[in-house]
C-alpha positions as CSV (number, residue, x, y, z in Angstrom):
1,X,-7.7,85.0,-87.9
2,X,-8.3,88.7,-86.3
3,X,-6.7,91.6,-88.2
4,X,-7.1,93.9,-85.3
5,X,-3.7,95.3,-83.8
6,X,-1.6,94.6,-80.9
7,X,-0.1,91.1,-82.5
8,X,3.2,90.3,-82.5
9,X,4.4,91.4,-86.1
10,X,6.9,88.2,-86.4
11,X,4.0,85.7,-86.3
12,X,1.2,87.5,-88.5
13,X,0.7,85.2,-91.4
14,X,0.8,87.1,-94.7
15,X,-1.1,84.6,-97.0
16,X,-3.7,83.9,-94.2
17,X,-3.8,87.4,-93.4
18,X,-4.4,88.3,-97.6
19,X,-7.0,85.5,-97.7
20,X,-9.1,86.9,-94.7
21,X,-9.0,90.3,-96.1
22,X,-10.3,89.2,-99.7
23,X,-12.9,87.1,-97.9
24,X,-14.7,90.0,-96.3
25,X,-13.8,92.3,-98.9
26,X,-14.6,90.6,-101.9
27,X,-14.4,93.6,-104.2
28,X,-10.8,93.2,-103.5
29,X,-8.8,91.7,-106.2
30,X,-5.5,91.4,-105.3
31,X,-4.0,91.7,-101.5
32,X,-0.4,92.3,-101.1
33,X,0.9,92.5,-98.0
34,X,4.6,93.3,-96.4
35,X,6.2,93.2,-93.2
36,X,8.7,96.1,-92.4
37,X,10.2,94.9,-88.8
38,X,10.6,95.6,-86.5
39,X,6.3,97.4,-86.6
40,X,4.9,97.5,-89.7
41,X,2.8,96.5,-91.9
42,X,1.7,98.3,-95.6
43,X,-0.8,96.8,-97.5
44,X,-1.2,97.5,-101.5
45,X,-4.5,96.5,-102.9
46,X,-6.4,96.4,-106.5
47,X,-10.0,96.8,-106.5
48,X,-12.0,95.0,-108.9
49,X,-13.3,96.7,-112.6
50,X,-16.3,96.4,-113.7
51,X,-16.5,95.3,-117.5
52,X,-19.8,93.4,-118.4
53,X,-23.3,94.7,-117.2
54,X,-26.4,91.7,-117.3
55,X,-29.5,93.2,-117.8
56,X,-32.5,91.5,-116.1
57,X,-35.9,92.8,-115.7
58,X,-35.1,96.1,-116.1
59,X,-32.2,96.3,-113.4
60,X,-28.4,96.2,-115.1
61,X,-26.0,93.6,-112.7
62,X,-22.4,95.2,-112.9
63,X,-20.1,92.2,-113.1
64,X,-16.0,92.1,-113.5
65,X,-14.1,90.2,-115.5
66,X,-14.2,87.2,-113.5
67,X,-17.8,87.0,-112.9
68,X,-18.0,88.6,-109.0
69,X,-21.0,90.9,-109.1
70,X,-20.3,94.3,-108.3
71,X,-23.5,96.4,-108.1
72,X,-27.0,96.3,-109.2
73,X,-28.4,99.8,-110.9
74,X,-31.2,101.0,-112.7
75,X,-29.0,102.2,-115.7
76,X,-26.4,100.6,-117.8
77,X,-22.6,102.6,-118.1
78,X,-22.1,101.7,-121.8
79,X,-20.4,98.4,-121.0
80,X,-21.3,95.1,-123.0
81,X,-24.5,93.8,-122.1
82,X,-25.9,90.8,-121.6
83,X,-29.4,90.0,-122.3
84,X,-30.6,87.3,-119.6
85,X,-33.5,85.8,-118.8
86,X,-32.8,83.9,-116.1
87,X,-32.4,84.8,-111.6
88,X,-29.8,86.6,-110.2
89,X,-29.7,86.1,-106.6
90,X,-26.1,86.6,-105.5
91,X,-25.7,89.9,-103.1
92,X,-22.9,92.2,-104.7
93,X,-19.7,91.2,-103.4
94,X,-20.2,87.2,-104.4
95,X,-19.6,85.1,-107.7
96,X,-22.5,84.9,-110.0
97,X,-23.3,80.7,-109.8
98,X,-25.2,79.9,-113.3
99,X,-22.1,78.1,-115.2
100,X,-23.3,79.1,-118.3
101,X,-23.8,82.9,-117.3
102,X,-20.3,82.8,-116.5
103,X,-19.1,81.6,-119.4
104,X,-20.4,84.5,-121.3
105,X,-19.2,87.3,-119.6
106,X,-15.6,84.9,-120.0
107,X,-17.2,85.3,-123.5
108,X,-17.6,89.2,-123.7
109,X,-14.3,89.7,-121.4
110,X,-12.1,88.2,-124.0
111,X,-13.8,89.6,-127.5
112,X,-13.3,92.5,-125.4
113,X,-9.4,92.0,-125.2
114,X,-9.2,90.8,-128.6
115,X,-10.8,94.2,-129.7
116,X,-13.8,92.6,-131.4
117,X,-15.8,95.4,-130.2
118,X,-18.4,93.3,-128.4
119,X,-22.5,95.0,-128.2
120,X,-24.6,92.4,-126.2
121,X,-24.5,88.7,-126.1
122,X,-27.4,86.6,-125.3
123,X,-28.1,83.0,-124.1
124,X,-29.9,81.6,-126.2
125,X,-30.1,78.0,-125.0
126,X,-28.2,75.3,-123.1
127,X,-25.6,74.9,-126.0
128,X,-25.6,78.6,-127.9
129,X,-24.4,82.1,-126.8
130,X,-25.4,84.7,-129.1
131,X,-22.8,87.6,-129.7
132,X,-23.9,90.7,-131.7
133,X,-20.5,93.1,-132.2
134,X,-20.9,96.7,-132.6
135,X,-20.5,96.8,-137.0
136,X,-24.2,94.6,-136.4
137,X,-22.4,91.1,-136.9
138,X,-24.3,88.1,-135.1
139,X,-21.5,85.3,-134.1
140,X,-23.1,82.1,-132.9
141,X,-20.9,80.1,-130.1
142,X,-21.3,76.5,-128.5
143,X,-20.8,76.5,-124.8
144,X,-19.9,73.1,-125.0
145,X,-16.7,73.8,-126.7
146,X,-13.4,75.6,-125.7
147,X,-13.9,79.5,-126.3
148,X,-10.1,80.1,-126.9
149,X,-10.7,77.9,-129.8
150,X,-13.8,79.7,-131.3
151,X,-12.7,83.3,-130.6
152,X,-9.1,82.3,-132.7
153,X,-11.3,81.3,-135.1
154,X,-13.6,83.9,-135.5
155,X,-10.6,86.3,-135.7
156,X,-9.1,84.4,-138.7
157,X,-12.0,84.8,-140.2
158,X,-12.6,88.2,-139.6
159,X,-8.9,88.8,-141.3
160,X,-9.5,86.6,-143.8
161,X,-12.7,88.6,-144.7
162,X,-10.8,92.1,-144.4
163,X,-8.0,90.7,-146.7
164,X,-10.5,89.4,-149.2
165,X,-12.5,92.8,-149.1
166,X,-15.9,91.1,-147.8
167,X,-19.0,92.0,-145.7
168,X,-20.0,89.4,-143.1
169,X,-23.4,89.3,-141.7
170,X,-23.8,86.2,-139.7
171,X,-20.8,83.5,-138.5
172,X,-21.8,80.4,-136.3
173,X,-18.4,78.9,-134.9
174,X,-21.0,76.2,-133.6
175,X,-19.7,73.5,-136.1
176,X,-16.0,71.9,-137.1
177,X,-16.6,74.3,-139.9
178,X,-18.2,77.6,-139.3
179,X,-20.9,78.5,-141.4
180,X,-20.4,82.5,-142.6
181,X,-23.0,84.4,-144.0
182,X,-21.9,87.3,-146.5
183,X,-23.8,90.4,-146.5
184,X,-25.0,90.7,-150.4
């Protein structure tokens, strides 16, 4: 489908139109497009945020939410960071492809929302993602299991813990029951 002019306004497809526009522009989050006959055509359009930077080798990967790389830069912008060691070879623009990459900045996205105050998370094999929160508390997560599941539960604990008046140093959500570590 061509987005160049001189098409007759009654059959330009909206959806195909919204698709095409995201697909070259994939920095694009949202397309919105409306027709105001009897000539024209206004487009609204949301561009993508970056939230989590992945440091490799000394360059920082600006990601969004969603896991569509952004930019590559030599410095971070104070965002959460994660520590990996393996290849990045997407071009900016394009969905980062390791799984498991993905599923921590999903990870660091929503401790984000929750306002867990997320530092740097780390992979730290096939089944654990290391998260380290600002206050110096190490949570251990499974990949292998749901992360709605393990976030809820690390929040209940961290109430529990503020109602209770403790100090946690280490929580590992890996297990049917996590296994929390007081500070002494």
């Amino acid at each position: 489908m061509s987005l160049a002019g001189g098409k007759n306004i009654l059959l330009f497809s909206l959806p195909k139109a919204s698709e095409e526009i995201k697909r070259v522009h994939p920095e694009f989050f949202q397309v919105e497009i409306k027709k105001r006959l009897p000539q024209t055509l206004s487009f609204k359009v949301e561009i993508r945020k970056v939230a989590i930077a992945i440091s490799q080798e000394g360059s920082f990967y600006l990601v969004d939410k969603e896991g569509v790389l952004l930019e590559k830069r030599e410095t971070n912008l104070d965002l959460p960071l994660i520590v990996f060691s393996g290849k990045i070879e997407q071009e900016p623009g394009h969905w980062l492809e390791d799984e498991l990459l993905l599923k921590t900045v999903r990870l660091l996205y929503e401790s984000k929302l929750r306002l867990l105050e997320p530092r740097s998370a780390q992979i730290v094999s096939e089944r654990v993602i290391e998260l380290i929160l600002k206050n110096g508390l190490t949570v251990l997560f499974s990949s292998e299991k749901e992360l709605k599941e393990q976030l809820d539960s690390l929040q209940f604990i961290f109430e529990r813990a503020k109602i209770e008046g403790e100090k946690l140093k280490r929580i590992d959500l890996r297990f049917d029951k996590p296994v929390v570590v007081k500070s002494s």
